[in-house]
C-alpha positions in Angstrom: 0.0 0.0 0.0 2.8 2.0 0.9 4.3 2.5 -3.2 0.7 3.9 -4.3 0.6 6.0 -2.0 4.5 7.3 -2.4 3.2 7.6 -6.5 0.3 9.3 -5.6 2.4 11.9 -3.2 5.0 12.8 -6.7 2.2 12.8 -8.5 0.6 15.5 -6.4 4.0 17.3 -6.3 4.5 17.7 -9.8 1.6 19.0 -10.3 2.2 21.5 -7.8 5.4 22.4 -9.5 3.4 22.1 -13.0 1.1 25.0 -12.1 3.5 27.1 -10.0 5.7 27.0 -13.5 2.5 28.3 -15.6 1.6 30.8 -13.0 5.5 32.1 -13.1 5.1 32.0 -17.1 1.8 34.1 -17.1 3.4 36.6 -14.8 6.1 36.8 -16.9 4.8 36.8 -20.4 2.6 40.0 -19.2 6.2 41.7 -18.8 7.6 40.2 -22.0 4.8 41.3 -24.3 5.2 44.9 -23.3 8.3 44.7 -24.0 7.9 43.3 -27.3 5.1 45.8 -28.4 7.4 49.1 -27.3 9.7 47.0 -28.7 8.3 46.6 -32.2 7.2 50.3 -32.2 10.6 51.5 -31.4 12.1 49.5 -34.1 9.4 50.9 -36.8 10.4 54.7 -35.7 14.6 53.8 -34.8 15.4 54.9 -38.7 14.2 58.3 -38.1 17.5 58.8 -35.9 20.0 57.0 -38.7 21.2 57.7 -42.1 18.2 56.4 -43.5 15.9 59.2 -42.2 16.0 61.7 -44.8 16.2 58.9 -47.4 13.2 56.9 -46.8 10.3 56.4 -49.4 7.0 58.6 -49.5 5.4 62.6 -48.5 8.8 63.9 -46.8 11.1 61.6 -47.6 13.5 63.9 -48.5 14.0 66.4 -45.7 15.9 65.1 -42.4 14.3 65.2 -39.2 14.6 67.0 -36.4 13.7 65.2 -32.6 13.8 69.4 -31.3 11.2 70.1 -33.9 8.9 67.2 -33.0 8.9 67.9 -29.6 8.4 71.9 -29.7 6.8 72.5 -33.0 2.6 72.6 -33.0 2.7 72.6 -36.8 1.7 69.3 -38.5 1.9 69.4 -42.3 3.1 65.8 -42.9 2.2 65.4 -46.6 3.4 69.0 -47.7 5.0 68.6 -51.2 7.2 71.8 -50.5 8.4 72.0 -46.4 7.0 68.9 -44.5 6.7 69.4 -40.5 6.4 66.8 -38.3 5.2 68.9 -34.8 3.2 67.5 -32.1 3.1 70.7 -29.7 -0.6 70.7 -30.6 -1.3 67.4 -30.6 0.1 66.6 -26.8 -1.6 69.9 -26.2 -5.0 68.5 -27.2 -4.6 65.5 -25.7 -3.9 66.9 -22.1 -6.5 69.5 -23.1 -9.3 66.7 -23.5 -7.7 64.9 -20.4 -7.5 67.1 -18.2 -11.1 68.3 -18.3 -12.6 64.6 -18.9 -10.7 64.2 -15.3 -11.7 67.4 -13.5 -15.3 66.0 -14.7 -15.4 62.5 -14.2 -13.3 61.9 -10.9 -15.5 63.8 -8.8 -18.3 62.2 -9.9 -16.3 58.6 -10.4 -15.4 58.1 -6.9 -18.6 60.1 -5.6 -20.7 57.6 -7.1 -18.6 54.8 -5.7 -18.6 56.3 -2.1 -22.6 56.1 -2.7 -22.6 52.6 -4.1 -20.1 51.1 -1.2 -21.5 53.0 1.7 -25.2 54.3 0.8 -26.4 51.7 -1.3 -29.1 48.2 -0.7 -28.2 45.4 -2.2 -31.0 45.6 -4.5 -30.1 49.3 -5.7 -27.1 48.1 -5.4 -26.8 45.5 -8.2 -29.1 47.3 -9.9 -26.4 50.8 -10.2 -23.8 48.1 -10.6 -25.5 46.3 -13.9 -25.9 49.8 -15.1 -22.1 50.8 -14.5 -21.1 47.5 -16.6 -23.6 48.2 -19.3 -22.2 52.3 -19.6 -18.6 50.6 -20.0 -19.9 48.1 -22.7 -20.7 50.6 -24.8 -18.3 50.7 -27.9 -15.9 53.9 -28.3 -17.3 54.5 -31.8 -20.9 54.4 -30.5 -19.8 57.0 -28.3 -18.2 58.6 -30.8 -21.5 59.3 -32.6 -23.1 60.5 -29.8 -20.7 63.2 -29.8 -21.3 64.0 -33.1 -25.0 63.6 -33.5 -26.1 64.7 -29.8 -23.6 66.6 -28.1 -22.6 68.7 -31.5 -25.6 70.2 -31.8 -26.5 70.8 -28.3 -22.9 72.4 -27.6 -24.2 75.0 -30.1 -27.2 75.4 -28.6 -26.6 76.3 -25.3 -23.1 78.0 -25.3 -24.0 79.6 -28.9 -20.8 78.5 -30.8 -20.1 78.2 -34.1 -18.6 74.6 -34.0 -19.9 72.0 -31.5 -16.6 69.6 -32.0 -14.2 70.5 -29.4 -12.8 69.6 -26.1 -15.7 70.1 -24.4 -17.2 67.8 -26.2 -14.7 64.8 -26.2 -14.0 65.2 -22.5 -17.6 65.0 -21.8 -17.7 61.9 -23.5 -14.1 60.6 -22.4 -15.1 61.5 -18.5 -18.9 59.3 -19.1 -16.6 56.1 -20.5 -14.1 56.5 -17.7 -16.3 56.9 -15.0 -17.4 53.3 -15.3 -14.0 51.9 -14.2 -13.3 54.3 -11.2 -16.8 53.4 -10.3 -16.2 49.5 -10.0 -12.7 50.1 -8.8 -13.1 52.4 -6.0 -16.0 50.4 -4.9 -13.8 47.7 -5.0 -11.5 49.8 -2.8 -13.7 51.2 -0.2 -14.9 47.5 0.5 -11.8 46.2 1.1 -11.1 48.5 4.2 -12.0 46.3 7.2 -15.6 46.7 9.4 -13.6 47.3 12.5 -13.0 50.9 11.0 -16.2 52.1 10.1 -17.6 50.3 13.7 -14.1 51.8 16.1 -15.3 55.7 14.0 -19.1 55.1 14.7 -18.2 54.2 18.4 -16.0 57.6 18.9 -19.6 59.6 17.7 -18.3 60.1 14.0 -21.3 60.5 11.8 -21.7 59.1 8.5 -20.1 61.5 6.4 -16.9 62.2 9.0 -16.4 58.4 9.0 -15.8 58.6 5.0 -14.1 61.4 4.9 -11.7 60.7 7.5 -11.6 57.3 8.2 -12.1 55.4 4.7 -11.0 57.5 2.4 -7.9 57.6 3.9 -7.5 54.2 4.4 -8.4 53.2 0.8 -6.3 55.7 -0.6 -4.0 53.4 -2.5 -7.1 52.3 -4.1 -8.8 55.5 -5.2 -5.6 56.5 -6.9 -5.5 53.2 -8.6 -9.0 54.2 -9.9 -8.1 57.5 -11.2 -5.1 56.2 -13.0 -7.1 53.6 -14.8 -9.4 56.5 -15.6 -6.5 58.3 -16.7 -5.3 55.4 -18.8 -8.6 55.0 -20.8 -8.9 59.1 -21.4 -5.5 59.4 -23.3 -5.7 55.8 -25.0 -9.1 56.4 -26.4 -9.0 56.7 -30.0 -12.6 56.7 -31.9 -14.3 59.1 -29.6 -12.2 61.7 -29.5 -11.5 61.5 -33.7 -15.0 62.1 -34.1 -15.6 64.7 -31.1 -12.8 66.8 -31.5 -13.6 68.5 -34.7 -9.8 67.0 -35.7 -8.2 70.4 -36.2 -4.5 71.0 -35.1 -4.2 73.9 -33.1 -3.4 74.3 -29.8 -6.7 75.3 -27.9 -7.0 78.4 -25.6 -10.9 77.4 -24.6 -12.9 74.5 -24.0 -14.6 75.4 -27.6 -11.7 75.2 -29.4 -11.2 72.2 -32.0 -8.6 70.0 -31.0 -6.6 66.7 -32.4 -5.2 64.3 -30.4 -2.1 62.0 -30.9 -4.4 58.8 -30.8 -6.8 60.0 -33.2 -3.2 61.6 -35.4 -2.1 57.9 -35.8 -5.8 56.4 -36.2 -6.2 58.4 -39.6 -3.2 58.9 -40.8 -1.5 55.6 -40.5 -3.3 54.0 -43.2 -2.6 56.8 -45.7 0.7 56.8 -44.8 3.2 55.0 -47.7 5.0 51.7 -45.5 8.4 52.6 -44.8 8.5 56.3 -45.4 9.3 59.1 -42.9 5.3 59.8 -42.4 4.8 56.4 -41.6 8.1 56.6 -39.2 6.9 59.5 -37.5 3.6 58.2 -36.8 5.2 55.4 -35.0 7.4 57.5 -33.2 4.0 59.1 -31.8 3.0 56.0 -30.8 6.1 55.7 -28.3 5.9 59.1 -26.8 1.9 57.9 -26.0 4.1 54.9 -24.3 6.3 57.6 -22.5 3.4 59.7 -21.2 2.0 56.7 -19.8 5.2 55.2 -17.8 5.6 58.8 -16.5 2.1 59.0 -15.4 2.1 55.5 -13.7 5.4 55.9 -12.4 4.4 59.2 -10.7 1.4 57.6 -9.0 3.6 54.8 -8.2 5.9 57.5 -6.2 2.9 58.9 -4.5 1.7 55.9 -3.1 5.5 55.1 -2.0 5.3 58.7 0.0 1.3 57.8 1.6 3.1 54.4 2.5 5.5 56.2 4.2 3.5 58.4 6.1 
């Protein structure tokens, strides 16, 4: 009886092992593909910095590029036959532009509606808000998209009597309803992970409702919150067909929240296709694409730095 048993114990421990080794591989193939996508997007834009650059194929493929320019310039005028510029001043400008306001919109309301869902709610209005949340973030971008075109458009130049109704207004309206969603089910999440004994030990000292969220909870799901807004944050610059069809798609660098804006998602979304394979247009584009990858390491790596300094406090 004894030999079964001894088989049966290896059995059980490599199967142990078996799994352990797929769970390290998962963890590890998450690192390795992000890697290989900033890989294979730095590659595609890398010629822009050799010999090659003022050689390459297609609209601009004679005039040598300039990182300086790129980064400072706000004029775009990539398929010029007579001086091609490759500037995204106003294309980072209109991306923070849009993000910015979609955030000063939806995080109030984001993790005000998920204060009233963890701490306000029954569970039947409860899963009833909560179906509701999932179905908002279902919705595709491009559906939104034509919302902004066909509803918002015309109701922007209704009420605030401007000439165009596609503008940052506009997209960040939009960009702060899809991201509220995900700060809604994450800072829920958040808030209900902070232990009873809290919200009990505050209600004991005479806290009321609102002085036990405010200083007790919030504080203590902190971590969690920002986790929520950085998600939000993620899903405002990476969104692509809602703000090409809600900005009005116009490079300039706005001064008002009625101003027409492009993005550098939307940039790459329409141009990419037109853009000849190899040539200094389709580098460029590319090398947009990694600058949307630097934006969002400094952004993460930032909140990651802020949540070092709460831990530490």
């Amino acid at each position: 009886m004894s030999v079964p048993r001894l088989r049966s114990s290896n059995w059980q421990m490599f199967g142990e092992r078996l799994i352990e080794l797929l769970i390290k591989l998962c963890g590890i193939s998450a690192i390795l593909f992000i890697f290989a996508i900033f890989f294979f997007v730095f590659r595609e834009a890398l010629p822009l910095f050799g010999s090659g650059a003022s050689a390459t194929s297609g609209h601009g493929g004679g005039n040598a590029f300039s990182l300086r320019e790129f980064l400072v310039s706000p004029a775009w005028y990539p398929t010029s036959q007579s001086n091609v510029r490759y500037g995204v001043m106003a294309l980072i400008a209109g991306t923070f532009s849009v993000t910015v306001l979609a955030m000063v919109i939806a995080v109030p309301f984001g993790l005000g509606a998920a204060v009233f869902v963890s701490e306000f709610c029954g569970p039947k209005l409860k899963e009833t808000l909560k179906i509701v949340i999932e179905l908002l973030a279902a919705i595709p971008s491009v559906v939104w998209g034509f919302i902004g075109l066909m509803v918002m458009n015309p109701l922007i130049i209704k009420v605030f009597h401007v000439p165009v109704g596609l503008n940052v207004l506009n997209a960040a309206l939009l960009l702060a309803l899809m991201s509220v969603p995900i700060m809604v089910s994450i800072g829920e999440d958040a808030l209900k992970a902070v232990p009873d004994s809290y919200r009990e030990a505050a209600l004991a000292m005479g806290a009321t409702k609102w002085q036990t969220i405010y200083r007790v909870l919030l504080p203590a799901a902190k971590n969690g919150l920002l986790a929520a807004v950085l998600l939000g944050v993620g899903r405002a610059v990476g969104e692509t067909m809602a703000v090409l069809m809600a900005t009005g798609h116009a490079v300039h660098i706005p001064t008002s929240v009625f101003d027409s804006v492009r993005t550098l998602t939307a940039t790459i979304a329409a141009e990419l296709g037109e853009a000849s394979e190899g040539s200094q247009h389709y580098r460029v584009l590319f090398l947009i694409g990694v600058l949307l990858f630097s934006i969002t390491f400094v952004v993460n790596l930032s909140a990651d730095l802020i949540v070092r300094g709460y831990k530490k406090r």
